[in-house]
N, C-alpha and C positions, 0 to 999 in steps of 0.2 A: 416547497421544500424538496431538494435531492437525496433522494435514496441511494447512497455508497455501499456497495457488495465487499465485504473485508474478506478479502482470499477470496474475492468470487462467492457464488452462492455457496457457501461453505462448509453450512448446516445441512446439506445434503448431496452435495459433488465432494469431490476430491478438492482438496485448497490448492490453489495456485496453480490449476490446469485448466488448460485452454475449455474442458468439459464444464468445469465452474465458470467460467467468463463467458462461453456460450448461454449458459443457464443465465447471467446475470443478465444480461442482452435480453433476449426471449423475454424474460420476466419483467424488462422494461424499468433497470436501475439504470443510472445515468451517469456515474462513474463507480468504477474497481479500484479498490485497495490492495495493494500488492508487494513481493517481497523478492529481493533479487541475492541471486549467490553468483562468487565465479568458482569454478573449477579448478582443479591443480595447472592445465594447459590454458586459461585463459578463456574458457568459453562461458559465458553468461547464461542462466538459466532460472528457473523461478522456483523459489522454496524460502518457508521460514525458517527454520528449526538449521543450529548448527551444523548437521548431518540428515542422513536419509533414514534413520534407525524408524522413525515414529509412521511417517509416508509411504515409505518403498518396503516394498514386498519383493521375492526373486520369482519367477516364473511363477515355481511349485506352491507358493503362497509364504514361502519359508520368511524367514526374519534378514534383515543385510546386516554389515557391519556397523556399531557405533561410530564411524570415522568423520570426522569434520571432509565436510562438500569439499573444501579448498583442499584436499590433499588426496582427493581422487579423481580421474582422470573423465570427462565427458563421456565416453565409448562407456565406463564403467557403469555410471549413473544411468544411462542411456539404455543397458542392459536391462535395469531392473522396473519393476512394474510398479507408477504411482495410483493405482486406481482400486487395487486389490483389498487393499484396508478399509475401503469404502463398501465393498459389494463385489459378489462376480462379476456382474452388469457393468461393472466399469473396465473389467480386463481387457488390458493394451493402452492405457492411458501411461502416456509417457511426460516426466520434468519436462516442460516445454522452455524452448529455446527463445532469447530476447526477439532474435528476427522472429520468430516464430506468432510471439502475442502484438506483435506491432503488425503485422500484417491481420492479425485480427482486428486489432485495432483502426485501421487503414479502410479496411472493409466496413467496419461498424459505427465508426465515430464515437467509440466509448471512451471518453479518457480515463486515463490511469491515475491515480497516486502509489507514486513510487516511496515505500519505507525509506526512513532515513539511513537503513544500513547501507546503500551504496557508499556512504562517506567513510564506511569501516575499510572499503578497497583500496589495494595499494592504487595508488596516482594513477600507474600508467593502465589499472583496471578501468577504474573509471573514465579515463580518456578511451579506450576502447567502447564501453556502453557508449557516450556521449557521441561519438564518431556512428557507430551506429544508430540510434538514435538520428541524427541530423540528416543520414542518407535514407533514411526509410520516410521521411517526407511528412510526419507524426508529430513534429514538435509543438501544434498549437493541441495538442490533447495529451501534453505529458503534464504532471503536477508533480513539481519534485519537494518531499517532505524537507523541512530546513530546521532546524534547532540552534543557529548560532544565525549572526547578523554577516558575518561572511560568508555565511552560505549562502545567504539569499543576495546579496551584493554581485556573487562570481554566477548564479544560475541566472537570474535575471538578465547578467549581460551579456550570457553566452548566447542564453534561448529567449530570441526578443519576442515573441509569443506563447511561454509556458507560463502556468499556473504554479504561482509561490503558495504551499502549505505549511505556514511558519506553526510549530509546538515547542514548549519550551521542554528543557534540561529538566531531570526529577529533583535536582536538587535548588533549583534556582525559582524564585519567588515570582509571584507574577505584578509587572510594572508595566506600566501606562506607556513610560517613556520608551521601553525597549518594542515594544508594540508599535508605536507610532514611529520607532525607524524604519522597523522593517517592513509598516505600509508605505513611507516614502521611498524607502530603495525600492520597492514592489509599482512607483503609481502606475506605471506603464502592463501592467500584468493585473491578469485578475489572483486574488489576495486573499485569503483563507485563513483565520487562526481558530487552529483543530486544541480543544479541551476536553480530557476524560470526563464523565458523568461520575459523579459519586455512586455507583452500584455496583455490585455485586464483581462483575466482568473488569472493574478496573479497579480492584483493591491492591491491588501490588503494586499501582502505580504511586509514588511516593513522593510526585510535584502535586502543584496547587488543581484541584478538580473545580468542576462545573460549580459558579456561586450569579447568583444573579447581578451582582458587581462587576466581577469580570468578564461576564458572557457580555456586558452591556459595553464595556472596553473593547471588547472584539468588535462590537457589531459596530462601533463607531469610525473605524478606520476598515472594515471590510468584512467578508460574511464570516459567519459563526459556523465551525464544524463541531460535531457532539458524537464519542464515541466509546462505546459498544456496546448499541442497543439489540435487547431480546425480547422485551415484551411491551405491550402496550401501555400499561403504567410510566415505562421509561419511556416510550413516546409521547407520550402525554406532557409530564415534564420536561423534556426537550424542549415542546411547540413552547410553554409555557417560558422557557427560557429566550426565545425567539431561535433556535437553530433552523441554518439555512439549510445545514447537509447534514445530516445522520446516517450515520456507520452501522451496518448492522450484519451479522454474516446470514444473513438469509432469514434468521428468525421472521423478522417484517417485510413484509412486501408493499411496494410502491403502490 
């Protein structure tokens, strides 16, 4: 069973900095879960959350602006301090840059799963990531999240050695059929379908959750991801489900 770091060890680094994906490393998880923004001028960087309001601190510990990432400029983001909300011990952690964690990456051989918000990017965003991506030499440890059968169709044949992580749509039912396309657009790739666990951490989630039916659909056409586990009861249930990779942001350790 693979141990997935969601934002990095998260439960006790700063999410989505290189400081969390050293810790996840060290700790001996064997791939990160991750979340990418671009900036008003185009520059790629890592953060969940629509803006920096919840993350970033200004030097003095003060509060930033409510402002959506995309309409503030890299230099700006780049200013303020992602480590502070975590501890003093983290000050100088800065939103790290795509080249930034692929070069971790490069070093470490930790793959990624990238959230599916890069497909929120305009086009020629994402052609920029993907361009990146290709020259930093990284493509057989990238997993790119997929939720439609075209997604996985276009990543597949762009990246002839990445890892498809197909999840469905919240609103859309879970089907055998749509499963078994997207492990034959996948067969050449290794092939993951990621299912929320019924507790606690994915009640919001509002598509079909973790059932021993379905988990047994996944694992027939490719492995079983199970995610967002905190305690050992939920890893219990997992194993019990057969999950191949569980998500968990640091709570469990490998």
């Amino acid at each position: 069973m693979i141990f997935e770091a969601h934002r990095g060890v998260a439960n006790e680094y700063p999410e989505n900095t290189l400081p969390a994906f050293e810790a996840a490393h060290k700790l001996g998880y064997k791939m990160i879960e991750c979340d990418t923004k671009f900036t008003a001028d185009d520059r790629c960087i890592f953060l969940h959350d629509r803006s920096c309001y919840r993350t970033a601190r200004t030097s003095d510990g003060g509060r930033v602006p409510d402002t959506p990432a995309n309409e503030l400029t890299f230099d700006e983001i780049r200013s303020w301090d992602f480590g502070l909300w975590m501890g003093e011990r983290f000050r100088g952690t800065l939103a790290p840059t795509l080249e930034e964690v692929l070069e971790f990456v490069a070093r470490t051989e930790v793959p990624l799963k990238l959230d599916n918000v890069f497909m929120s990017f305009k086009p020629e965003q994402r052609e920029i990531m993907y361009r990146i991506i290709e020259r930093s030499g990284t493509e057989e440890y990238m997993g790119f999240t997929c939720k439609s059968l075209d997604q996985v169709e276009y990543h597949t044949a762009r990246f002839p050695k990445c890892t498809i992580h197909y999840e469905y749509h919240v609103d859309a039912p879970f089907d055998e059929s749509v499963i078994a396309r997207a492990a034959e657009l996948s067969k050449d790739h290794r092939f993951t379908v990621f299912i929320p666990m019924d507790i606690k951490a994915t009640a919001w989630f509002k598509g079909p959750h973790a059932t021993p039916e379905n988990c047994a659909i996944a694992k027939k056409y490719g492995e079983l991801g199970l995610w967002i586990l905190r305690t050992e009861d939920e890893l219990r249930q997992a194993k019990e489900l057969g999950a191949d990779i569980v998500e968990t942001d640091g709570s469990l350790r490998p």
